[in-house]
PQR file of N, CA, C, O and H, with PARSE charges and radii, in Angstrom:
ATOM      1  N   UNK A   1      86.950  85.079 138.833 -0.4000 1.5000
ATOM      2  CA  UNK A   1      86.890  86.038 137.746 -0.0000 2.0000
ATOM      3  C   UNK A   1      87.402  87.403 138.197  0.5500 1.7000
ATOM      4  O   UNK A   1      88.359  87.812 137.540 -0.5500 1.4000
ATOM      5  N   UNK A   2      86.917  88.283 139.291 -0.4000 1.5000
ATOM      6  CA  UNK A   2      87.459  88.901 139.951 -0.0000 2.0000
ATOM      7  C   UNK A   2      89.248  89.655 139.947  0.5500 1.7000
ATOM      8  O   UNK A   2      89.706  90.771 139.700 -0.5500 1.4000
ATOM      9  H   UNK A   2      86.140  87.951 139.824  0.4000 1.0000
ATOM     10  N   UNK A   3      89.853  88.256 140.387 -0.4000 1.5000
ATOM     11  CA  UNK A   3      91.550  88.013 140.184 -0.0000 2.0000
ATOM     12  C   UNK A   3      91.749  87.833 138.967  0.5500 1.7000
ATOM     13  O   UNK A   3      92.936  88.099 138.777 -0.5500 1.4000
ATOM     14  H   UNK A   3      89.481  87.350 140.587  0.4000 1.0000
ATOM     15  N   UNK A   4      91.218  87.499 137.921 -0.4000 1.5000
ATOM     16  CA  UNK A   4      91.620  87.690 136.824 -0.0000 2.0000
ATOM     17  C   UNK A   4      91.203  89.054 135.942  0.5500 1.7000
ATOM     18  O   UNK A   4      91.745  89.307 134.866 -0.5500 1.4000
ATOM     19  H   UNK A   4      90.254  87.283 138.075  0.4000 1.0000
ATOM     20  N   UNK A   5      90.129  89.929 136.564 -0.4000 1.5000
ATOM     21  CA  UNK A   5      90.578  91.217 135.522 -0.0000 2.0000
ATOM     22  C   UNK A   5      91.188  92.013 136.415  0.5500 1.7000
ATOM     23  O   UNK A   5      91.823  92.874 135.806 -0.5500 1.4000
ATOM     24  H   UNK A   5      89.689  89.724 137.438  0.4000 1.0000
ATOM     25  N   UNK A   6      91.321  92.159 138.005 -0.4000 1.5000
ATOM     26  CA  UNK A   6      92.454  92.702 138.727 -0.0000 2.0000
ATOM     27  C   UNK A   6      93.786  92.344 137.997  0.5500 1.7000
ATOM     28  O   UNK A   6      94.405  93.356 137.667 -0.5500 1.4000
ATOM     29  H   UNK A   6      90.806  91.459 138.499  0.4000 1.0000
ATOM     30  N   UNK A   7      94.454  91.037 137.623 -0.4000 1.5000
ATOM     31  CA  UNK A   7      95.624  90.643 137.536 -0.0000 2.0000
ATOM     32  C   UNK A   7      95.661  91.445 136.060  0.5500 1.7000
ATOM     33  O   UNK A   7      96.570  92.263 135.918 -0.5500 1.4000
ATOM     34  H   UNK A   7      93.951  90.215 137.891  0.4000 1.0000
ATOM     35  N   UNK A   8      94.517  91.206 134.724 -0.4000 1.5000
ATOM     36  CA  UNK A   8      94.869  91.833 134.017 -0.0000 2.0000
ATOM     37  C   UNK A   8      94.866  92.934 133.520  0.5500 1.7000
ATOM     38  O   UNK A   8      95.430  93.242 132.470 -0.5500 1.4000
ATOM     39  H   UNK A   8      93.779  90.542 134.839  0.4000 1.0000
ATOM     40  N   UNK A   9      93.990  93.906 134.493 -0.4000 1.5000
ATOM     41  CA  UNK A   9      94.051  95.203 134.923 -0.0000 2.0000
ATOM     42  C   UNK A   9      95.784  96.122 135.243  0.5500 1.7000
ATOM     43  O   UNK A   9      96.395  97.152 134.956 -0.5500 1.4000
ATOM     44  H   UNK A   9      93.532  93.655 135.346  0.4000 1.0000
ATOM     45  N   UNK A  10      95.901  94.827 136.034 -0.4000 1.5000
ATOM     46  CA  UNK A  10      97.304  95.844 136.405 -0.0000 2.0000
ATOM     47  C   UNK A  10      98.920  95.080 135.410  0.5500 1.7000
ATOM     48  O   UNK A  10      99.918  95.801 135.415 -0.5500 1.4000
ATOM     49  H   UNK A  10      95.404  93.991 136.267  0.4000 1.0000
ATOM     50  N   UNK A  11      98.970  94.375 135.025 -0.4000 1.5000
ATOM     51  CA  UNK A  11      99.422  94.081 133.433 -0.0000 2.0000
ATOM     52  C   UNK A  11      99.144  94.979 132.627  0.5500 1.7000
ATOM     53  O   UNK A  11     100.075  95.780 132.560 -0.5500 1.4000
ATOM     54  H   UNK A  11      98.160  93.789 135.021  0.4000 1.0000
ATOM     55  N   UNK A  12      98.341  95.223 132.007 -0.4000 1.5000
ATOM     56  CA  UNK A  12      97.901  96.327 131.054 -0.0000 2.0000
ATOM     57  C   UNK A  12      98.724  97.930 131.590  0.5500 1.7000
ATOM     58  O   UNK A  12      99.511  98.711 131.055 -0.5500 1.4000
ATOM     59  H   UNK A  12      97.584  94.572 132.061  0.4000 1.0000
ATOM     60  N   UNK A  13      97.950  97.840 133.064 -0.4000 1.5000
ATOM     61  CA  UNK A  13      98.630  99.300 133.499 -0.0000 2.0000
ATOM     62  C   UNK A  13      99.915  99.285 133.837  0.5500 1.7000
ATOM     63  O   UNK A  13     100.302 100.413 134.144 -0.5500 1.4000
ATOM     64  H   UNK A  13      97.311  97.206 133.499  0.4000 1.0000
ATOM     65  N   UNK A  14     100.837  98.359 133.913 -0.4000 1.5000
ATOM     66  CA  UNK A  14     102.494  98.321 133.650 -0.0000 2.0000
ATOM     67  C   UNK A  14     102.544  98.478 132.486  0.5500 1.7000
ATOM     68  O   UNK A  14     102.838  99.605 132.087 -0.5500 1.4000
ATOM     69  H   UNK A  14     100.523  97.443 133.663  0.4000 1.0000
ATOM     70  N   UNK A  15     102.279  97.423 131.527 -0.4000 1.5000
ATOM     71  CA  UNK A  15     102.655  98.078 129.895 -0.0000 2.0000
ATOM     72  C   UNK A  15     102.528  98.870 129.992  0.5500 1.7000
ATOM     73  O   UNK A  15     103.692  99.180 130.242 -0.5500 1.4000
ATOM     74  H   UNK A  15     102.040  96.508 131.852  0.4000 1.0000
ATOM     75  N   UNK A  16     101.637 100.389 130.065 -0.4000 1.5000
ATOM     76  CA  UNK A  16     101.460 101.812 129.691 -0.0000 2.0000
ATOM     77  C   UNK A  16     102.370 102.289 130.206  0.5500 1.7000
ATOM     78  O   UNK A  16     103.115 102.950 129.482 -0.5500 1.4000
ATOM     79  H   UNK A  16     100.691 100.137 129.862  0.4000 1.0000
ATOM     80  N   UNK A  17     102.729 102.154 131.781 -0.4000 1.5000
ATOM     81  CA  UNK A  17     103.948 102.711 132.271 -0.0000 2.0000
ATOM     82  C   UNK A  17     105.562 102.487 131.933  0.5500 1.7000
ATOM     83  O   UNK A  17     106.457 103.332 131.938 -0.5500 1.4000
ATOM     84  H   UNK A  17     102.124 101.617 132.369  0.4000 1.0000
ATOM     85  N   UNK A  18     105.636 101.039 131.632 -0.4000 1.5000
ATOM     86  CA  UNK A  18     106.856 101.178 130.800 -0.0000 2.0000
ATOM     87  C   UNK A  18     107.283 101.183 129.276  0.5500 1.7000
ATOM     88  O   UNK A  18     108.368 101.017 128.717 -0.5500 1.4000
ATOM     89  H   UNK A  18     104.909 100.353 131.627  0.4000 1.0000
ATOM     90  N   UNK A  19     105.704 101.498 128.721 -0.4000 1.5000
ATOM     91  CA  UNK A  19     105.552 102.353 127.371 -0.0000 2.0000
ATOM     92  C   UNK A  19     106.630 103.669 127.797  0.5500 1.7000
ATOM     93  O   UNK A  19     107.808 103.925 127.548 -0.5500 1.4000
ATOM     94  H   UNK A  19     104.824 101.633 129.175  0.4000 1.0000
ATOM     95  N   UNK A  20     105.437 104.390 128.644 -0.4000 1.5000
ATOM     96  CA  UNK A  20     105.548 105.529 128.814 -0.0000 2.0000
ATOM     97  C   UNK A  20     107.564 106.104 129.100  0.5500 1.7000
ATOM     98  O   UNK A  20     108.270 106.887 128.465 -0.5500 1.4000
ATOM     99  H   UNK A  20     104.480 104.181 128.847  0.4000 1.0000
ATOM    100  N   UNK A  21     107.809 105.337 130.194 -0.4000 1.5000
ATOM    101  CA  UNK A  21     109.150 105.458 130.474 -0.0000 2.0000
ATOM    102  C   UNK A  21     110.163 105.279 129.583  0.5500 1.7000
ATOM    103  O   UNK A  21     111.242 105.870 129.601 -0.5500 1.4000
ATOM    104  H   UNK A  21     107.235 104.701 130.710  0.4000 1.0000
ATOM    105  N   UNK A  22     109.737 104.308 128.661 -0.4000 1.5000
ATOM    106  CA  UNK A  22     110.643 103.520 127.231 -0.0000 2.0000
ATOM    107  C   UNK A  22     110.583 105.579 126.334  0.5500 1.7000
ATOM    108  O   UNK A  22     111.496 106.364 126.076 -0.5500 1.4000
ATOM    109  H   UNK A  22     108.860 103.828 128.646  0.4000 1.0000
ATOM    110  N   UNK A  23     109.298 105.662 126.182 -0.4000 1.5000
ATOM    111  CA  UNK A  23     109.565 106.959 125.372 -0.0000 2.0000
ATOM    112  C   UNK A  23     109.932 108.872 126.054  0.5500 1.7000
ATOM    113  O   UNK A  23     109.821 110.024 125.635 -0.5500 1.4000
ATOM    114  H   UNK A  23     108.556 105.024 126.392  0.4000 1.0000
ATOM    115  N   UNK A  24     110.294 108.310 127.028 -0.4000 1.5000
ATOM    116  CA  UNK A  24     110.784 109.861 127.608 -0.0000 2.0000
ATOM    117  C   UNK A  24     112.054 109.192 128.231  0.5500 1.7000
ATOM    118  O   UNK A  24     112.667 110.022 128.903 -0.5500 1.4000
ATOM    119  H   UNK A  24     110.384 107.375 127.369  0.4000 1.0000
ATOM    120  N   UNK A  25     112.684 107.884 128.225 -0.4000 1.5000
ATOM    121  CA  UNK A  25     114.553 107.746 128.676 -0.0000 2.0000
ATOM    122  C   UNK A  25     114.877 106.991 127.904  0.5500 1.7000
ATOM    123  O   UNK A  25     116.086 106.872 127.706 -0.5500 1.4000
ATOM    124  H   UNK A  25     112.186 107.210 127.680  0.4000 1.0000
ATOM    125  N   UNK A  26     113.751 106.013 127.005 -0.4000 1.5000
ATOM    126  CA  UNK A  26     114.802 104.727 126.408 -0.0000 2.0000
ATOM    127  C   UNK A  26     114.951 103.869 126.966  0.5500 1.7000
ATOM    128  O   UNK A  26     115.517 102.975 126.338 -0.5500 1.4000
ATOM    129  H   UNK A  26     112.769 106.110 127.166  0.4000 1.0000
ATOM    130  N   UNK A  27     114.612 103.576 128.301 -0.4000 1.5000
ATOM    131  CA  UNK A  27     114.936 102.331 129.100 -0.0000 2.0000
ATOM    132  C   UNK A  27     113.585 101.232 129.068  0.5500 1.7000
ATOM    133  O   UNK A  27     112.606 101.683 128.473 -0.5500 1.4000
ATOM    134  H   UNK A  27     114.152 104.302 128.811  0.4000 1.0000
ATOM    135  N   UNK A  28     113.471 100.144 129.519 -0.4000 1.5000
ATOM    136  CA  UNK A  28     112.233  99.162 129.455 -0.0000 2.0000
ATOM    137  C   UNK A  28     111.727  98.535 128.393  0.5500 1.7000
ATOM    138  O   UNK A  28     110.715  97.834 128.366 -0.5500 1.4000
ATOM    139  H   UNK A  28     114.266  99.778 130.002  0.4000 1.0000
ATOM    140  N   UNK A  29     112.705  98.894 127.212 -0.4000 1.5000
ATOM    141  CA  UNK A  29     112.616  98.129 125.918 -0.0000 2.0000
ATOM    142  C   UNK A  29     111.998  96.791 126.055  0.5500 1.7000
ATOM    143  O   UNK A  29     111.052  96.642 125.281 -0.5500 1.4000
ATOM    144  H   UNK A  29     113.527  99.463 127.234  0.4000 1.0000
ATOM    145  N   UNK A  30     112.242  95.816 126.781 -0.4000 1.5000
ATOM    146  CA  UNK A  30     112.539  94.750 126.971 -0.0000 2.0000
ATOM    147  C   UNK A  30     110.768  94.228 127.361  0.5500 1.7000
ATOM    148  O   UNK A  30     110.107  93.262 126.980 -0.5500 1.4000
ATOM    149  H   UNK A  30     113.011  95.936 127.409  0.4000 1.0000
ATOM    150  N   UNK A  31     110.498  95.228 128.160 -0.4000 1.5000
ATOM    151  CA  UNK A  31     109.160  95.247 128.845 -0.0000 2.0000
ATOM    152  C   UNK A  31     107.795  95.305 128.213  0.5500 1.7000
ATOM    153  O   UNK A  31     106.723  94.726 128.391 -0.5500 1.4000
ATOM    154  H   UNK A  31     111.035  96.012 128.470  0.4000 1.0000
ATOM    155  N   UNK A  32     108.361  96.433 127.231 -0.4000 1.5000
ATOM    156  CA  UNK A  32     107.013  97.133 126.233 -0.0000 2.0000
ATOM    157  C   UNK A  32     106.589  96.610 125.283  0.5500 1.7000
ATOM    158  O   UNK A  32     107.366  96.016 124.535 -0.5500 1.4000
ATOM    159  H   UNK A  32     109.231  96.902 127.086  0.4000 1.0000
ATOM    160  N   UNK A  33     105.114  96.671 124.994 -0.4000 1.5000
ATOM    161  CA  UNK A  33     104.767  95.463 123.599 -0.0000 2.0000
ATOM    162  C   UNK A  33     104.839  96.149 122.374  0.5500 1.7000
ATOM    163  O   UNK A  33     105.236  95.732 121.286 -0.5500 1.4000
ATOM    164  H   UNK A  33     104.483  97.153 125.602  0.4000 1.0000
ATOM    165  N   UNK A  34     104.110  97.996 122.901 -0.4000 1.5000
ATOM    166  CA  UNK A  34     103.903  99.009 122.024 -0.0000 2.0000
ATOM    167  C   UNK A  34     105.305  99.292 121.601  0.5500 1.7000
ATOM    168  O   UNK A  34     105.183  99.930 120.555 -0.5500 1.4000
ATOM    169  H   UNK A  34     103.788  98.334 123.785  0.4000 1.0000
ATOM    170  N   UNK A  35     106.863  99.118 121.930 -0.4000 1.5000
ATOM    171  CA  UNK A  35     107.606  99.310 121.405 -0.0000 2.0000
ATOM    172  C   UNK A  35     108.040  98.644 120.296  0.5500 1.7000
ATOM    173  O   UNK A  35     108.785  99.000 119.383 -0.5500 1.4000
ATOM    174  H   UNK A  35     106.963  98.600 122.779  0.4000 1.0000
ATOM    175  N   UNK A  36     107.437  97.575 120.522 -0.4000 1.5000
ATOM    176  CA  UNK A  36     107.781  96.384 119.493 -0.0000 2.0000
ATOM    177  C   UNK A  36     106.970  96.457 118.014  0.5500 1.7000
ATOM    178  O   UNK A  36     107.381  96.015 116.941 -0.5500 1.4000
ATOM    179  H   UNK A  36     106.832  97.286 121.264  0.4000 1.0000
ATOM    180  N   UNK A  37     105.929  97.020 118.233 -0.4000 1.5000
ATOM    181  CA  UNK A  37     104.950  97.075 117.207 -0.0000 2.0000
ATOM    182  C   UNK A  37     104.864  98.261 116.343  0.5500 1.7000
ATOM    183  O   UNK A  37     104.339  99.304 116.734 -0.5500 1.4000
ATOM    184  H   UNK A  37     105.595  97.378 119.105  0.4000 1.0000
ATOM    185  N   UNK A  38     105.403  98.106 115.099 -0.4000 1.5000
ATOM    186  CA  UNK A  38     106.013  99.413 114.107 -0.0000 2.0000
ATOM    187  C   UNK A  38     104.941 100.169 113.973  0.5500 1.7000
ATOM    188  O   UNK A  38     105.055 101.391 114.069 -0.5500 1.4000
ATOM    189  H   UNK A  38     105.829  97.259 114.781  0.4000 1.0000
ATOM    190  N   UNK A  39     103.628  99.531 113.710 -0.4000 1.5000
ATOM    191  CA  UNK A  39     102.607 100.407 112.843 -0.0000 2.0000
ATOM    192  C   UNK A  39     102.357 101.041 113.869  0.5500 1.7000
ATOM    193  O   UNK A  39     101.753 102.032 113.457 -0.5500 1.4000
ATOM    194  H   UNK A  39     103.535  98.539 113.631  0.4000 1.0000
ATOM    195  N   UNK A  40     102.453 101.121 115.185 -0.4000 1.5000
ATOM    196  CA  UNK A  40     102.113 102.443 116.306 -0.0000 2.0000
ATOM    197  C   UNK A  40     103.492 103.134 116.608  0.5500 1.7000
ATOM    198  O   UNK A  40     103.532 103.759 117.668 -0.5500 1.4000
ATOM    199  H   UNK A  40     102.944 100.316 115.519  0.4000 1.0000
ATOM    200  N   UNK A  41     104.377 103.121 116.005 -0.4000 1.5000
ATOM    201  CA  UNK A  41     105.550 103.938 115.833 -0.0000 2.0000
ATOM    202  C   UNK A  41     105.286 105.288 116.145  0.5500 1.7000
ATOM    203  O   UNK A  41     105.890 105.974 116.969 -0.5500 1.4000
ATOM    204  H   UNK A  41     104.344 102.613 115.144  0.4000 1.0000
ATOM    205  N   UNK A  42     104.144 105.688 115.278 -0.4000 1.5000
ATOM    206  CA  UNK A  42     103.894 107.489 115.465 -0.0000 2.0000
ATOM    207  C   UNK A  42     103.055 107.752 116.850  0.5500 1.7000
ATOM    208  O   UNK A  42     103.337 108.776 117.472 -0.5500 1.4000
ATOM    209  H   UNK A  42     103.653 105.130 114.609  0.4000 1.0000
ATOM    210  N   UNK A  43     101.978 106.832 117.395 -0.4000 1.5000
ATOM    211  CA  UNK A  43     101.684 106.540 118.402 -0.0000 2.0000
ATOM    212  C   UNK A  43     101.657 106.805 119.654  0.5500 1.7000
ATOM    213  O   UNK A  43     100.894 107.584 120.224 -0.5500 1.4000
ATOM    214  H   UNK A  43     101.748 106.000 116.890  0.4000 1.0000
ATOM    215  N   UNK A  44     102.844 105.890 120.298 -0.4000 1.5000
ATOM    216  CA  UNK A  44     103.717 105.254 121.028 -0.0000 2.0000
ATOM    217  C   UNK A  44     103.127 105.896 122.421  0.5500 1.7000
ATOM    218  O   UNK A  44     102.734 105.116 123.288 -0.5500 1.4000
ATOM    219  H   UNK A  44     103.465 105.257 119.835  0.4000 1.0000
ATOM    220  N   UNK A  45     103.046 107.697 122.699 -0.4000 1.5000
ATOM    221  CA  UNK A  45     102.953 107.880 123.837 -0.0000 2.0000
ATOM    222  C   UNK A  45     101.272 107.871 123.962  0.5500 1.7000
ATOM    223  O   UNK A  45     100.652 107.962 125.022 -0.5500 1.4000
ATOM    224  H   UNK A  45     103.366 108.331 121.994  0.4000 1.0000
ATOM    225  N   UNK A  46     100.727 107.747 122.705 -0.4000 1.5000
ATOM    226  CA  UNK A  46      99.125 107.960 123.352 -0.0000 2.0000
ATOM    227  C   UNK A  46      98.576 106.621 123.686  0.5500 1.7000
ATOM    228  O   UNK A  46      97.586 106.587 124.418 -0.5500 1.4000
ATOM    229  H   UNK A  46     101.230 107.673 121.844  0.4000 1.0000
ATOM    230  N   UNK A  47      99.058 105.579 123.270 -0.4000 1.5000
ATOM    231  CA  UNK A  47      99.010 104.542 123.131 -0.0000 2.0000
ATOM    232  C   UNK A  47      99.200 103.929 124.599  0.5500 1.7000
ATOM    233  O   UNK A  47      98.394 103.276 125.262 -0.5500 1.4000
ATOM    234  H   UNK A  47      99.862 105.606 122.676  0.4000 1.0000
ATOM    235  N   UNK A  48     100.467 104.318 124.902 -0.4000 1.5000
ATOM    236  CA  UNK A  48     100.593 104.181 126.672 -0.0000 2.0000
ATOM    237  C   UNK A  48      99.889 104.755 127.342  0.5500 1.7000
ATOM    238  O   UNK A  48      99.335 104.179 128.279 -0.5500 1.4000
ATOM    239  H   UNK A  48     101.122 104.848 124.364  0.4000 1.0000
ATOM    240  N   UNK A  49      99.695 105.990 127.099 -0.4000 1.5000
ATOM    241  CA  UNK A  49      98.791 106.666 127.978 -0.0000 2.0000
ATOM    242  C   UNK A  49      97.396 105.603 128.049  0.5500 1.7000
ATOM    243  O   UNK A  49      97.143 104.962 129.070 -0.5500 1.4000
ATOM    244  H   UNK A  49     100.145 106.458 126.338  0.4000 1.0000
ATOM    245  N   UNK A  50      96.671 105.542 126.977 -0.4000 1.5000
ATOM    246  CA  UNK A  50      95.753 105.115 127.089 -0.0000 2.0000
ATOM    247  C   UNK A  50      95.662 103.456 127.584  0.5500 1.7000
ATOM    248  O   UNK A  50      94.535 102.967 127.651 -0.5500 1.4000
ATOM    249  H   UNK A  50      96.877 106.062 126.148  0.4000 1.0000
ATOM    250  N   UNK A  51      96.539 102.828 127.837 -0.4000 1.5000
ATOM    251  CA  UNK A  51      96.921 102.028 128.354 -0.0000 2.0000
ATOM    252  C   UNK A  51      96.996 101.670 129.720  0.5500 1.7000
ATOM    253  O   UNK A  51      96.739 100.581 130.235 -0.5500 1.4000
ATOM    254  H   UNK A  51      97.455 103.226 127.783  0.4000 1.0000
ATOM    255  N   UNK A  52      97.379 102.717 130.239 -0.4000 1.5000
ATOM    256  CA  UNK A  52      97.567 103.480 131.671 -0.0000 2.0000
ATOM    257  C   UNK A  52      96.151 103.306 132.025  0.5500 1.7000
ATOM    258  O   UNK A  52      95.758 102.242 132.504 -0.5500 1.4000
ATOM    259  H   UNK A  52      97.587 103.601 129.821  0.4000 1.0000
ATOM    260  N   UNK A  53      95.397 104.266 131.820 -0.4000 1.5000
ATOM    261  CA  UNK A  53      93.575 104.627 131.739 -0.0000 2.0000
ATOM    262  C   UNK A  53      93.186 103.174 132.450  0.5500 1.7000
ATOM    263  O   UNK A  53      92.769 102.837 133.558 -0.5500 1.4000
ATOM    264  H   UNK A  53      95.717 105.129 131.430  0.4000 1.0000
ATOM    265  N   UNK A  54      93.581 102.430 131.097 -0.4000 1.5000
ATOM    266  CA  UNK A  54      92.373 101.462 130.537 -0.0000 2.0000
ATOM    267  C   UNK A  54      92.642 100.275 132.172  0.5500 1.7000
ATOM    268  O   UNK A  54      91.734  99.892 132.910 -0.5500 1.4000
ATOM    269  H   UNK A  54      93.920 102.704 130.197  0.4000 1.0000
ATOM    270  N   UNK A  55      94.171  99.943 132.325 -0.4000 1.5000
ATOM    271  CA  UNK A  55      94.641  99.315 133.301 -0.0000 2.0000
ATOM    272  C   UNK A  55      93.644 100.188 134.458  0.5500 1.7000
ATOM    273  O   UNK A  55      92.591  99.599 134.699 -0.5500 1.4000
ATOM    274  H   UNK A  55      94.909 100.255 131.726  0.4000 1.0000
ATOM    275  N   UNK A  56      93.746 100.874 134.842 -0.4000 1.5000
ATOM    276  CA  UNK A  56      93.343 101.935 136.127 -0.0000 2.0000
ATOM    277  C   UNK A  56      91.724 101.699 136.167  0.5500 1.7000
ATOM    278  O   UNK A  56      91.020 101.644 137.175 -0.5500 1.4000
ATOM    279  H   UNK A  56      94.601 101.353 134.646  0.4000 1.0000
ATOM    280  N   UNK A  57      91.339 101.579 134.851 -0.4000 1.5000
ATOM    281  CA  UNK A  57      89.498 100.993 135.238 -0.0000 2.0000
ATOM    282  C   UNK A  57      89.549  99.755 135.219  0.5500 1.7000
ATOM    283  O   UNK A  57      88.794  99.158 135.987 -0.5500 1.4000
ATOM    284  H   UNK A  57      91.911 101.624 134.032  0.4000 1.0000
ATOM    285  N   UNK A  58      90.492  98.945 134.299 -0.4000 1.5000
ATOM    286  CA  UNK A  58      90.134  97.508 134.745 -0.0000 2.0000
ATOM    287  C   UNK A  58      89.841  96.725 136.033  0.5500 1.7000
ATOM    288  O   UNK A  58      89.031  95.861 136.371 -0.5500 1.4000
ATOM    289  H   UNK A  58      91.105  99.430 133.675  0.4000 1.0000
ATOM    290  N   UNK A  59      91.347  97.732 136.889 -0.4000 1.5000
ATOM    291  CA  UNK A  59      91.601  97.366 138.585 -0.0000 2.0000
ATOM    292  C   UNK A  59      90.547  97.977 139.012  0.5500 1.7000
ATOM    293  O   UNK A  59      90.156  97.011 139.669 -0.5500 1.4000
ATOM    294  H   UNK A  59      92.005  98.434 136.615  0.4000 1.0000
ATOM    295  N   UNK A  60      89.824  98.690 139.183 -0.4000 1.5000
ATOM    296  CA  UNK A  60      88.336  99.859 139.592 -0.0000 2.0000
ATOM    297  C   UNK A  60      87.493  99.058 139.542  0.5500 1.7000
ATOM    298  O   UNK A  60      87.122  98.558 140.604 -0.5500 1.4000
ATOM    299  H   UNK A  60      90.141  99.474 138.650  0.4000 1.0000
ATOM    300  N   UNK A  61      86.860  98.626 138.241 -0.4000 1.5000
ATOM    301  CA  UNK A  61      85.840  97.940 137.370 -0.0000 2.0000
ATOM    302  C   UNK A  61      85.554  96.450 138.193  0.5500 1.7000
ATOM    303  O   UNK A  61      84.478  95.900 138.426 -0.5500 1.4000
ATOM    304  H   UNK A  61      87.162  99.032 137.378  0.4000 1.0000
ATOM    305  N   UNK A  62      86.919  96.034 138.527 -0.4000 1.5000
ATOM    306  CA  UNK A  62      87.120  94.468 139.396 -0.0000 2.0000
ATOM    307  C   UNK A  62      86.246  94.719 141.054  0.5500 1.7000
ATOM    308  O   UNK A  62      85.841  93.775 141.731 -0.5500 1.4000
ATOM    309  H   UNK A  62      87.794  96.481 138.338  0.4000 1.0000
ATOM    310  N   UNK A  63      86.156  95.639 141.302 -0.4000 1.5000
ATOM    311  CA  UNK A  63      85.692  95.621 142.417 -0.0000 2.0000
ATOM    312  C   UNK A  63      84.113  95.486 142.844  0.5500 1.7000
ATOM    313  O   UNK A  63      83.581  95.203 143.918 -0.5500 1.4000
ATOM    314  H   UNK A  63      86.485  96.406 140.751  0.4000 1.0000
ATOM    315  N   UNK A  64      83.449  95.893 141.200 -0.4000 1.5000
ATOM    316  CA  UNK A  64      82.242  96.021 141.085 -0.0000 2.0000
ATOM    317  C   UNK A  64      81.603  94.425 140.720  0.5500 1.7000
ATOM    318  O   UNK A  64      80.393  94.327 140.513 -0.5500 1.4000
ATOM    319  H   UNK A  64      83.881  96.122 140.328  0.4000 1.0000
ATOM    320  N   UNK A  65      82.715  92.892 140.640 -0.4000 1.5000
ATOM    321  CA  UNK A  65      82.193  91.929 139.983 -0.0000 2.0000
ATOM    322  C   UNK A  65      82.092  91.055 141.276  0.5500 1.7000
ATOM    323  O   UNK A  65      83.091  91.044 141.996 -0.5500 1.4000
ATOM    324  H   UNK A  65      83.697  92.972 140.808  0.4000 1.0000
ATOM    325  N   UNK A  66      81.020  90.335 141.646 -0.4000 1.5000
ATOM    326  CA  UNK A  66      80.533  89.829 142.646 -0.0000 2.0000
ATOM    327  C   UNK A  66      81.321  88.625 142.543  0.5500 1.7000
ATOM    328  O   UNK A  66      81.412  88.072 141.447 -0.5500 1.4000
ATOM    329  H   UNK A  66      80.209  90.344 141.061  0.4000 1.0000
ATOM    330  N   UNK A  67      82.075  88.017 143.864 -0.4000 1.5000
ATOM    331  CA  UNK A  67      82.517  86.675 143.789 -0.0000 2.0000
ATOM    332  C   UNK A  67      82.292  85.827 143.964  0.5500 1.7000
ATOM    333  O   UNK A  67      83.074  84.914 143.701 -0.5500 1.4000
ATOM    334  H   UNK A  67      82.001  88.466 144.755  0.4000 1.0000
TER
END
């Protein structure tokens, strides 16, 4: 269980980062889910951001689950 909210800890915290990069160059289209998804159109950078966060406690949070 452990390796699995580490693994999806840091998944999550790539999406935010190539949210983030997609909306300050345009590049990582390909990568991002939040780009894909219209109704967070207006969104986009808080959305990553908070994405970012959420990845960064998931990987944290994993350390606290006994194996």
């Amino acid at each position: 269980m452990k390796k699995f909210v580490e693994t999806a800890g840091f998944i999550v915290c790539v999406q935010g980062v190539a949210g983030l990069l997609y909306e300050w160059t345009g590049w990582f289209r390909l990568w991002t889910v939040v780009a894909r998804l219209r109704f967070l159109d207006d969104y986009g950078l808080f959305v990553n951001i908070v994405l970012v966060v959420t990845g960064g406690a998931l990987m944290i949070a994993a350390d606290s689950i006994k194996a």
